[in-house]
C-alpha positions as CSV (number, residue, x, y, z in Angstrom):
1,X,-39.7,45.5,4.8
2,X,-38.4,48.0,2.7
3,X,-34.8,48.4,2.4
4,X,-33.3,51.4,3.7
5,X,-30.9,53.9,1.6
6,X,-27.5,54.7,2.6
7,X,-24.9,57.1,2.4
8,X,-22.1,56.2,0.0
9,X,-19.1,54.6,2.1
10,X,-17.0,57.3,0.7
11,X,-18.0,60.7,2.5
12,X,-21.5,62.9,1.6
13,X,-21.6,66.6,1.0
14,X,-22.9,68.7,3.7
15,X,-26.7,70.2,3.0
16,X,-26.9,68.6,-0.1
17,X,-29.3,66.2,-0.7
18,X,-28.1,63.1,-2.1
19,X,-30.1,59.6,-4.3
20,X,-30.3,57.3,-1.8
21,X,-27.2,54.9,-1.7
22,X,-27.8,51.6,-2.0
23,X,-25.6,48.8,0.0
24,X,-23.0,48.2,-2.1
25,X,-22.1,44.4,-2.3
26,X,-18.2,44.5,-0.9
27,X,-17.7,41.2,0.2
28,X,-15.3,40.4,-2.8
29,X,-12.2,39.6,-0.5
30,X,-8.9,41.9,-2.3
31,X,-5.9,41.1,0.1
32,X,-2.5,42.2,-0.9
33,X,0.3,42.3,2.2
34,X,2.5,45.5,2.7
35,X,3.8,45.1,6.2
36,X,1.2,44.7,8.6
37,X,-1.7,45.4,5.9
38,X,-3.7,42.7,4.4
39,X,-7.4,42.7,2.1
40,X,-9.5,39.7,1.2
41,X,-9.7,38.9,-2.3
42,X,-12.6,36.3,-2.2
43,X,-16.1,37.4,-0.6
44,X,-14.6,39.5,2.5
45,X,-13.0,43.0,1.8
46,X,-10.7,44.9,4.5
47,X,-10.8,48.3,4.4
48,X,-9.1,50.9,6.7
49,X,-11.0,54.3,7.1
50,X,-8.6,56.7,9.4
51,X,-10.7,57.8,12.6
52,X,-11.2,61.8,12.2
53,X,-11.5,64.0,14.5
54,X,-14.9,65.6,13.1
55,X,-17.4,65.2,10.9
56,X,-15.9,64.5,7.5
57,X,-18.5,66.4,4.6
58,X,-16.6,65.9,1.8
59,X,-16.3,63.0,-0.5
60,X,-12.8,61.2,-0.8
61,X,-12.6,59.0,-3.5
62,X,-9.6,57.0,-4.5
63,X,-8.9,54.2,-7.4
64,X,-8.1,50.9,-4.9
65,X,-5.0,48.7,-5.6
66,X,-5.2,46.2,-8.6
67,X,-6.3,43.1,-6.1
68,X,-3.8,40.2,-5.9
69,X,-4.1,36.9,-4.7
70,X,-1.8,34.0,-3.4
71,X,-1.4,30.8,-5.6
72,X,-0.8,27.6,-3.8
73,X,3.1,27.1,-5.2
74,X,3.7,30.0,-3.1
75,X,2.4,28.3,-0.3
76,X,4.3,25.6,1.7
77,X,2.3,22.8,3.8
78,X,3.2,23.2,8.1
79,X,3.0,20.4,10.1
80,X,-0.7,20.7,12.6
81,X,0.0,22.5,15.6
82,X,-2.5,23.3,17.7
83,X,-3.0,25.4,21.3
84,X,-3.4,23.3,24.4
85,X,-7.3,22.8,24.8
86,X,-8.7,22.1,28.4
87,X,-9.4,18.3,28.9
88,X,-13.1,18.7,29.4
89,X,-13.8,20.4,26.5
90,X,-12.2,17.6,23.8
91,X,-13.8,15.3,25.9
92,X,-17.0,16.4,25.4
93,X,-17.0,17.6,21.2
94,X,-15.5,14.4,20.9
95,X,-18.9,13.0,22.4
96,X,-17.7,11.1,25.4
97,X,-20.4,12.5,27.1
98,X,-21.9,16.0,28.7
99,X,-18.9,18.6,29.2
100,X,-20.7,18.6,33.7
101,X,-21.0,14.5,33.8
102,X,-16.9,15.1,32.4
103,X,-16.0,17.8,35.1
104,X,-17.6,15.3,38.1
105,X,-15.8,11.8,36.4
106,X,-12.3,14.5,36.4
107,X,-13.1,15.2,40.1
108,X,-13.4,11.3,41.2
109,X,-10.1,11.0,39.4
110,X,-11.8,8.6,36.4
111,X,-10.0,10.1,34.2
112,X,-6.0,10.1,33.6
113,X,-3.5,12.0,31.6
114,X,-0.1,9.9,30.6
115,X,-0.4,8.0,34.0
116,X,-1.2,10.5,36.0
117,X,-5.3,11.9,37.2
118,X,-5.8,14.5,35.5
119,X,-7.2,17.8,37.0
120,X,-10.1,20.2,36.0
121,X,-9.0,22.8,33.2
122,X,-6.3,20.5,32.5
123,X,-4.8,21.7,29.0
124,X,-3.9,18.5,26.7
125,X,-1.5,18.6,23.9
126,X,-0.9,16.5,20.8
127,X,0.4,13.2,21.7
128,X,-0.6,13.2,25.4
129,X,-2.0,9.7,26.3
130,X,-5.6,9.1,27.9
131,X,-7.7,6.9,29.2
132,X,-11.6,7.7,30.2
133,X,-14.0,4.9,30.9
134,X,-11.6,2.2,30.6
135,X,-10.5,3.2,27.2
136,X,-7.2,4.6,26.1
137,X,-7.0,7.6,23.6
138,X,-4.1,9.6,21.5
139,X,-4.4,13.4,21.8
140,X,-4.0,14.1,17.5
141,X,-4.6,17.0,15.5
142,X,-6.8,17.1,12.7
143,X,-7.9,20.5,10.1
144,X,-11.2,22.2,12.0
145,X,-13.9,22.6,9.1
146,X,-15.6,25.6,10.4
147,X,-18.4,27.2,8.3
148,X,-18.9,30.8,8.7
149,X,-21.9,32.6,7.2
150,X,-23.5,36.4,6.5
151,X,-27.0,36.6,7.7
152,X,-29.1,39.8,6.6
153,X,-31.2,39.9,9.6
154,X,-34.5,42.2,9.3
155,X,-36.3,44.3,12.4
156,X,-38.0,42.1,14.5
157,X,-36.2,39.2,15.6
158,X,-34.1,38.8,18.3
159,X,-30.4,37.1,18.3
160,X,-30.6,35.0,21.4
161,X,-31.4,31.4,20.8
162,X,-34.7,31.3,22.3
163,X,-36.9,34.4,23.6
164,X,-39.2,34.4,26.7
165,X,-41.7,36.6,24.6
166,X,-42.0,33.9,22.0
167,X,-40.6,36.3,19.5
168,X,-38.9,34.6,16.7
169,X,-35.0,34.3,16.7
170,X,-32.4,34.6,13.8
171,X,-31.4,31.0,14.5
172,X,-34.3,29.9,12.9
173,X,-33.0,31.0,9.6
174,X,-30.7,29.4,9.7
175,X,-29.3,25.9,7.8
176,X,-28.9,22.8,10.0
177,X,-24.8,21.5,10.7
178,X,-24.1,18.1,11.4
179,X,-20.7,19.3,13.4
180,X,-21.0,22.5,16.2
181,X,-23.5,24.8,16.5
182,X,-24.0,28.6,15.0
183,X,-22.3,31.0,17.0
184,X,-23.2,34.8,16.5
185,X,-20.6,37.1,16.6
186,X,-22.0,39.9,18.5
187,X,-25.5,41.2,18.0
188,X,-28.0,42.8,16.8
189,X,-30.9,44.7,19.2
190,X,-34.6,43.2,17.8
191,X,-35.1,46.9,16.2
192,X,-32.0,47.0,14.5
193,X,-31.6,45.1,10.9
194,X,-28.3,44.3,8.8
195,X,-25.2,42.4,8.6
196,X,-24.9,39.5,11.7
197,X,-22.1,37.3,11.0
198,X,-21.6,34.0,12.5
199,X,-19.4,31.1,12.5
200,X,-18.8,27.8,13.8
201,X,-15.2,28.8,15.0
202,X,-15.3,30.0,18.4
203,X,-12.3,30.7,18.4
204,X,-13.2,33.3,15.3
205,X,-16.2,34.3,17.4
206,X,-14.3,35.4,20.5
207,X,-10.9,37.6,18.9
208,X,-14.2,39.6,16.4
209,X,-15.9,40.5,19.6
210,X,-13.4,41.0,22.0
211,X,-12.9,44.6,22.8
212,X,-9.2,44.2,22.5
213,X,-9.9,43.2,18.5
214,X,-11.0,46.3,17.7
215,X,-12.9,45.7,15.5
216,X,-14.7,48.4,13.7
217,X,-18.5,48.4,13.0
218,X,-20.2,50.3,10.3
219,X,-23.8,51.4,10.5
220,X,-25.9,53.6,8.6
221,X,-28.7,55.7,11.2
222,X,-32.0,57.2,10.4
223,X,-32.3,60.2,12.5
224,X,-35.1,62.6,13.4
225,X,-34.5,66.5,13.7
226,X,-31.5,68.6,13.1
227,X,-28.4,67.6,14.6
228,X,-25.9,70.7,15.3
229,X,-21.9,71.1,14.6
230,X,-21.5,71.2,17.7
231,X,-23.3,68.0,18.4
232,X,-21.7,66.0,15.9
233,X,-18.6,67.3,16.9
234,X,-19.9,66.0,20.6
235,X,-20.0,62.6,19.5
236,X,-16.7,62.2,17.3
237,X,-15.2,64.0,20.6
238,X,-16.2,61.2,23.2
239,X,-19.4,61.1,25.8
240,X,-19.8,59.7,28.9
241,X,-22.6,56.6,28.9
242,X,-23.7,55.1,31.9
243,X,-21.0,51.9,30.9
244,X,-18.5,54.1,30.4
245,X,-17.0,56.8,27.7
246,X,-18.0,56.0,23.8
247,X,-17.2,57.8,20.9
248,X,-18.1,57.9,16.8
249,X,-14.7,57.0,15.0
250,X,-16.2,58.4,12.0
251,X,-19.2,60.1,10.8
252,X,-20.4,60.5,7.7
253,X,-23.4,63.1,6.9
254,X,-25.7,62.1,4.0
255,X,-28.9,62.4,3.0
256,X,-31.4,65.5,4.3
257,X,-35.5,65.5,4.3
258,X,-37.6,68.1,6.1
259,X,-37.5,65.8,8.9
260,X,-34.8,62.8,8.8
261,X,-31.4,62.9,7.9
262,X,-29.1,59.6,7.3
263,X,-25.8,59.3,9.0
264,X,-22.6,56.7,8.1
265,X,-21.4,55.9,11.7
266,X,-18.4,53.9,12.7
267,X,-17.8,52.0,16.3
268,X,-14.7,50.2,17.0
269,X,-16.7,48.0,19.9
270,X,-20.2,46.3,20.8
271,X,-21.8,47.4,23.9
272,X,-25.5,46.8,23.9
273,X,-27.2,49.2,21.9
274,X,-24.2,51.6,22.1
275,X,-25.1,53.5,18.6
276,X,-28.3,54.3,19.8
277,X,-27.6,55.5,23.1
278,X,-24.8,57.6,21.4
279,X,-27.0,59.6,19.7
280,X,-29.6,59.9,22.6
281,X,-26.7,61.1,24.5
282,X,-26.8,64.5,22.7
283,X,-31.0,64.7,22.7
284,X,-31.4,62.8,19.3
285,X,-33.5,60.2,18.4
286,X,-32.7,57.2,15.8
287,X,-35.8,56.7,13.3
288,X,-34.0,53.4,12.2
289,X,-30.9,51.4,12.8
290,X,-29.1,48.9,10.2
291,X,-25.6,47.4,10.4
292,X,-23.1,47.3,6.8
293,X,-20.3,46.1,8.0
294,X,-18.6,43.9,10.5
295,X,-14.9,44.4,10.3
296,X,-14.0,43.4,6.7
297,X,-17.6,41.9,6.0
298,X,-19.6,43.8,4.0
299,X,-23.4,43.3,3.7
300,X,-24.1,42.1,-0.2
301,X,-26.3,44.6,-1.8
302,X,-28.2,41.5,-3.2
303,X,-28.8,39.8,-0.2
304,X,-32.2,40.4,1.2
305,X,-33.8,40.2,4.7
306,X,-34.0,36.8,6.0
307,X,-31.3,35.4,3.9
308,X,-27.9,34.4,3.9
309,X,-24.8,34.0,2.5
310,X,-22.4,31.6,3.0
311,X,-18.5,32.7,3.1
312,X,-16.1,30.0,1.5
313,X,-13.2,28.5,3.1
314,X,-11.3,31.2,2.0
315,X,-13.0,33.7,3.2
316,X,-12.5,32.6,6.6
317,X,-9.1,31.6,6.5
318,X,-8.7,35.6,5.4
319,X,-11.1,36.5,8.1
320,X,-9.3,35.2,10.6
321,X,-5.7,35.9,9.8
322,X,-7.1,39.4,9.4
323,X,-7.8,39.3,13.7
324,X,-4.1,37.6,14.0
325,X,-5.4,34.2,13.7
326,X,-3.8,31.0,12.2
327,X,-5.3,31.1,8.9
328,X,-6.7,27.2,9.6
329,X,-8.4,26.4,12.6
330,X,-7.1,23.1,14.4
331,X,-8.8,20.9,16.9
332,X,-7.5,18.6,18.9
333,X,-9.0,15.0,18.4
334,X,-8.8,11.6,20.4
335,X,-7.5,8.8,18.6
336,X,-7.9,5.0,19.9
């Protein structure tokens, strides 16, 4: 599949026709702190791009911050602490058995939390005392080793984990884990190609895609025809879809041929194919669709369709302190 060009990041001059842009690789991770402000400085990059209120036509270029980076004497080690976690589900990752056989042993009262039977959606915390199936267990805390990874996912496969069509599916890419399973944070429609992120941390997985994150979503878009002012102008404004009102946080014009011309666009959600139905909204029609960016993830200009990329631990310690996570996931673990 040939890779598509892009518009550079930066802004594109109005009916001017541009090289082609390539991807630029941006997942170098440069986090300083200033108040509430933080970058990567390993693989991941966060970036901030003020929504506008048009169009922008103009490039902006400025030099970026000499990157700086955290030693470890600066650091100081906490004591684990971890959220409560509902009985049924560290009952079944710690492979006592199915999380429904659990649910139905909680219901006939098998199962029992410091003396007492427990209840469904019980929340344990460290050092609560249980017994299940006549042994007894220590609620502990132990560092999660989550893996996340970048996935360059090409047209014509689907992100679900199997399809009814028989059409293949991105987890088949994808290496083998001994611990957990591959979660993918959000998704990609089958004709849409890019960056597909995803993790072993559901915890990761759910404050990325939550609306409430907002977290912004760069794509570049292929589209046929002209497209007017007033059009463009439409879709920074805010449409109505039939889910509800969607707008383009920012727009970036690149690109012109007689027929095509290439668009940087910027969401800050996920509905299901809410890019394309954004442009449809105003009569135009996208030629091809491919994601660059997933919050501070950037898709690596070297990584090619089908492959992927794995992001270190710290890399997702940085990605998730950047949605207002602990920087280290923790897991509750039973101890006999």
């Amino acid at each position: 599949m040939s890779k598509p060009s892009k518009p550079a990041n930066t802004g594109a001059s109005r009916r001017t026709t541009r090289n082609k842009p390539q991807t630029r690789d941006r997942t170098e991770s440069n986090r300083t702190k200033s108040g509430a402000k933080r970058r990567a400085d390993s693989e991941t990059r966060t970036t901030t791009r003020r929504a506008t209120s048009r169009p922008r036509t103009k490039p902006t270029r400025t030099r970026p911050d000499r990157p700086t980076t955290r030693t470890s004497a600066a650091r100081t080690e906490r004591p684990l602490q971890a959220p409560g976690e509902r009985l049924q589900k560290t009952l079944s990752r710690a492979g006592l058995g199915a999380r429904r056989k659990i649910e139905e042993a909680i219901e006939r009262g098998e199962v029992r939390v410091n003396g007492r039977p427990a209840t469904l959606g019980q929340h344990l915390e460290i050092g609560d005392r249980l017994r299940f199936a006549g042994v007894d267990y220590e609620v502990a805390a132990e560092r999660a080793r989550h893996e996340t990874l970048i996935y360059h996912k090409p047209e014509g496969e689907v992100t679900t984990r199997s399809d009814p069509e028989g059409r293949r599916t991105v987890f088949a890419a994808l290496p083998a884990i001994r611990d957990g399973r591959w979660i993918a944070i959000g998704r990609l429609d089958y004709n849409t190609a890019g960056l597909l992120l995803l993790t072993t941390d559901g915890e990761l997985a759910n404050r990325m895609m939550h609306p409430s994150g907002k977290v912004d979503r760069e794509y570049l878009c292929r589209v046929r025809g002209p497209v007017s002012d007033e059009q463009l102008e439409q879709l920074m404004n805010g449409v109505m879809l039939e889910d509800g009102p969607a707008r383009f946080s920012d727009l970036v014009i690149g690109e012109q041929t007689a027929g095509h011309t290439w668009y940087t666009v910027t969401i800050m959600e996920g509905r299901n194919r809410e890019v394309r139905r954004l442009w449809e909204s105003v009569g135009a029609q996208v030629a091809r669709l491919k994601r660059v960016r997933f919050g501070p993830v950037f898709l690596p200009a070297g990584l090619r369709p089908g492959q992927f990329q794995r992001l270190t631990a710290r890399d997702h310690r940085v990605l998730r302190e950047d949605v207002g996570l602990r920087g280290g996931a923790i897991d509750l673990v039973l101890k006999r």
